[in-house]
C-alpha positions in Angstrom: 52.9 129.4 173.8 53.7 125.9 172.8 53.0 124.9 169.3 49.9 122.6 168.7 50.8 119.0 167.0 49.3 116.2 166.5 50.8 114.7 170.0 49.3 117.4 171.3 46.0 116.8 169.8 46.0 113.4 171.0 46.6 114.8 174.3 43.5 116.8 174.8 41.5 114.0 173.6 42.9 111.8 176.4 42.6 114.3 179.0 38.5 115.5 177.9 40.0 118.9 176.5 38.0 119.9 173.8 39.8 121.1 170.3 38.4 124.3 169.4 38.7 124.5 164.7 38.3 127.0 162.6 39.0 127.7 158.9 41.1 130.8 157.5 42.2 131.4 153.6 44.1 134.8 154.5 47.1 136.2 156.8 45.1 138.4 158.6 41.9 135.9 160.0 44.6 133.4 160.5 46.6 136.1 162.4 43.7 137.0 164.8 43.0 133.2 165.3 46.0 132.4 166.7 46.4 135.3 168.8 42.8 134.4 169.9 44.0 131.3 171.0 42.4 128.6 168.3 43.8 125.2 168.5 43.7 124.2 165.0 43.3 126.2 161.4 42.2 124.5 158.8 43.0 126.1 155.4 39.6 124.8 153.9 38.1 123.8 150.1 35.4 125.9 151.3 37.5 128.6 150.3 36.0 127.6 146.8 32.7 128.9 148.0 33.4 131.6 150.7 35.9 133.3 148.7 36.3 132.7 145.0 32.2 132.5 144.6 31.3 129.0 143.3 28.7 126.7 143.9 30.8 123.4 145.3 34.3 122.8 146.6 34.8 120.8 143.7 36.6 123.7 141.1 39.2 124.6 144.0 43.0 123.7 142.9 45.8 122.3 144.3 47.5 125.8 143.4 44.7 127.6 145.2 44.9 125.9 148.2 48.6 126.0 148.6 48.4 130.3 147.5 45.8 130.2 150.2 47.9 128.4 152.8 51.2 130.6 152.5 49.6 133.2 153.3 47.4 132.2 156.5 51.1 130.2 157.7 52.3 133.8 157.9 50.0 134.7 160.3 50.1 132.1 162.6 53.1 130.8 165.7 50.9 128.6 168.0 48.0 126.9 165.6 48.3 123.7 164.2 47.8 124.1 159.8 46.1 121.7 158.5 45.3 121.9 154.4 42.3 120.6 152.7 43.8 118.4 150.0 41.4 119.3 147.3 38.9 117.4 144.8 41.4 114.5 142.7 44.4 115.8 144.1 44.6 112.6 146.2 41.8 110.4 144.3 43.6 109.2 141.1 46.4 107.3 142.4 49.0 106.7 145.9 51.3 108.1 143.7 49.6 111.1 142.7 48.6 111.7 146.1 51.8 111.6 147.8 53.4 113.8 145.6 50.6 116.5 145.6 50.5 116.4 149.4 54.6 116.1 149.2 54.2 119.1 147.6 51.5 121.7 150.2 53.7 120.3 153.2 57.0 121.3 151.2 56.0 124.9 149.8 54.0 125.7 152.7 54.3 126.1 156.1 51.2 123.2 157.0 51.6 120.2 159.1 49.3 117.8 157.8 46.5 117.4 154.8 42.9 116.4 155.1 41.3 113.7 152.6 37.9 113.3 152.1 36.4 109.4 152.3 36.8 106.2 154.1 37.7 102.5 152.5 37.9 104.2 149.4 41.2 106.3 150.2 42.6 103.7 153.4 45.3 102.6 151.2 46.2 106.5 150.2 46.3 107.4 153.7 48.6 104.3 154.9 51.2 105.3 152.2 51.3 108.9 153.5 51.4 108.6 157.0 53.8 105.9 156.7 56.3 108.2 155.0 55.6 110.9 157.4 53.0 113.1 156.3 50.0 113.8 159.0 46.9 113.0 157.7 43.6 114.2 159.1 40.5 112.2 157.6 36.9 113.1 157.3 33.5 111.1 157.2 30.0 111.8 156.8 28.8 114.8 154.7 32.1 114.9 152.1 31.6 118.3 150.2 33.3 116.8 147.3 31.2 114.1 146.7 28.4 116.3 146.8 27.0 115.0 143.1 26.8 112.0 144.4 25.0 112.7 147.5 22.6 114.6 145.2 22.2 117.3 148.9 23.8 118.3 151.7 21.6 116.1 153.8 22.7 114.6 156.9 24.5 111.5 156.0 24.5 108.0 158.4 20.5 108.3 159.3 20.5 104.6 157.8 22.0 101.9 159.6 23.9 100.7 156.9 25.2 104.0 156.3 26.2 104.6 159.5 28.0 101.3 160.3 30.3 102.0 157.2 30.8 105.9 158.9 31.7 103.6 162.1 34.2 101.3 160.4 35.5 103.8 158.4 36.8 105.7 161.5 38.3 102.8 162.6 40.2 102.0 159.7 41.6 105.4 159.2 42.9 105.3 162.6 44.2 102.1 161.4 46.0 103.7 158.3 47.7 106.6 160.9 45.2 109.3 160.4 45.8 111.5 163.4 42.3 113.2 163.6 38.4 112.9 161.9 36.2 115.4 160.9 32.9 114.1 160.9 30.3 116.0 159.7 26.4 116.7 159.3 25.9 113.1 161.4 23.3 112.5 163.9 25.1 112.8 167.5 24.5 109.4 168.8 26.3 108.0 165.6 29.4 110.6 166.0 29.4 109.6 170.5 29.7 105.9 168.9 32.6 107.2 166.5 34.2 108.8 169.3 34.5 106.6 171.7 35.5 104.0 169.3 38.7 105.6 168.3 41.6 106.8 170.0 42.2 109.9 167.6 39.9 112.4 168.2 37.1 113.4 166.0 36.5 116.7 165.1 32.7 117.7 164.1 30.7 120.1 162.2 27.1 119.6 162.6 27.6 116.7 164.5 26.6 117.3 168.0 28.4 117.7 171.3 30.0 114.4 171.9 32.6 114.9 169.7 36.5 115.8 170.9 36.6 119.1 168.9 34.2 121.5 166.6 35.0 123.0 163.2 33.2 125.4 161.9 33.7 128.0 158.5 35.3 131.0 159.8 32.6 133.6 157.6 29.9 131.1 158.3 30.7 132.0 161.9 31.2 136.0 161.8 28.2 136.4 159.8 30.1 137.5 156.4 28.7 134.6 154.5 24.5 135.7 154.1 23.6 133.0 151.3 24.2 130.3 153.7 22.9 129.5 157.8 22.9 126.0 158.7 21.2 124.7 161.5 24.7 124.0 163.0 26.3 127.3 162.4 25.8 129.3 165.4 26.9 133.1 164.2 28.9 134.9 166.9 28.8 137.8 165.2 26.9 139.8 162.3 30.2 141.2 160.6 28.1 141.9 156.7 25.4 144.0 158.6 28.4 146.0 160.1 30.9 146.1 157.3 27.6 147.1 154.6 27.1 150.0 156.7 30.8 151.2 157.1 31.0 151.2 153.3 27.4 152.4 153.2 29.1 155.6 155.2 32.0 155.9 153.1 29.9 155.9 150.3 28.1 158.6 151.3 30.5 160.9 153.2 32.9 160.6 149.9 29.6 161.9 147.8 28.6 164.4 150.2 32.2 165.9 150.8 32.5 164.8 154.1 35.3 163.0 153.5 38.4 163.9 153.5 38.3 166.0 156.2 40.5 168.7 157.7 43.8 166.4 159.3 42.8 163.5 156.5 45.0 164.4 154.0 48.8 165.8 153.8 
């Protein structure tokens, strides 16, 4: 049960073994990830919106995500940790930057951050992995920068747009990012990406050609009801099931049924 690292990522990538991603905020998800075998848990931003209830990524703090990811590095022995750095944690300045993602790798249990952008952050991201902090970028549909967008429309449709997606890549590999998310993209544009790096890319709602797939772990399980992408293909229906458990609780507890004879001392 070897630990996955960033080596190791670049390993599959080289080899056509596809990176399997999925996010967890708590002990226990993360604890059944890596027992099921997932290669990589990303502690997301989209805990902003899964789990404390708000509209965007964007209110999430640096607190937050480090509370979040001490307690899913509990719960994991194999997985690699990765840490969404969250909105202007890492925008405002290098210095800023390296001491707020100094700070998740030193209090936690993580083994690298993820930053949001392209050109805008390259300089950012040269300063950290050149002091030795793992940096995993991310293109396309950025959450954060979803007032600009204006939508959560799929981003590089536009040939402009998608060139800069394309150069971006290339200059974050430059800078020592380690791995890319790349997401809502049209799959020809992310097959480009991919075989124009040597990292691999990691995608969410960008097609099949891509070294790796993230998705949102309650996105996935069915828990999360307010939201179903075209992307997110649900594996299972957990809301419908847990509803009903408590639906059953509910009315065993009213009717008497519960506690039964043996359930209590």
């Amino acid at each position: 049960m070897k630990k996955v690292t960033t080596k190791k990522l670049l390993e599959m990538k080289e080899r056509g073994e596809k990176i399997a991603m999925l996010t967890a905020y708590d002990f226990l998800i993360a604890k059944l990830l890596d027992e099921a075998g997932i290669d990589v848990i990303l502690v997301g931003d989209s805990l902003g919106n899964v789990f404390q209830g708000h509209a965007t990524t964007l209110p999430v703090t640096l607190d937050d995500m480090i509370y979040h990811t001490k307690a899913v590095c509990r719960g994991v022995k194999r997985a690699m940790v990765i840490v969404d750095m969250p909105f202007l944690s890492y925008q405002v300045s290098i210095e800023e930057a390296v001491k707020n993602c100094g700070r998740v790798l030193k209090e936690t249990c993580a083994e690298g951050v993820k930053l949001e952008g392209g050109s805008e952050i390259i300089e950012v991201v040269s300063k950290l992995t050149s002091i030795g902090i793992p940096v995993m970028g991310h293109l396309g549909l950025t959450p954060q920068s979803i007032h600009k967008f204006g939508g959560y429309d799929v981003r590089g449709v536009d040939e402009s747009e998608a060139k800069k997606i394309l150069n971006d890549a290339i200059e974050l590999e430059k800078a020592g990012a380690f791995a890319i998310v790349l997401e809502k993209i049209p799959a020809e544009l992310a097959k480009r990406v991919t075989e124009s790096v040597k990292i691999p890319t990691i995608g969410i709602g960008a097609g099949p050609h891509c070294d790796g797939q993230v998705l949102v772990v309650y996105d996935m399980l069915g828990l999360f009801e307010e939201f179903k992408p075209k992307f997110v293909r649900r594996y299972a229906e957990l809301a419908k099931v847990i509803k009903s458990a408590f639906e059953n609780y509910i009315a065993d507890v009213k009717s008497g049924k519960f506690p039964a004879e043996g359930e209590f001392y």
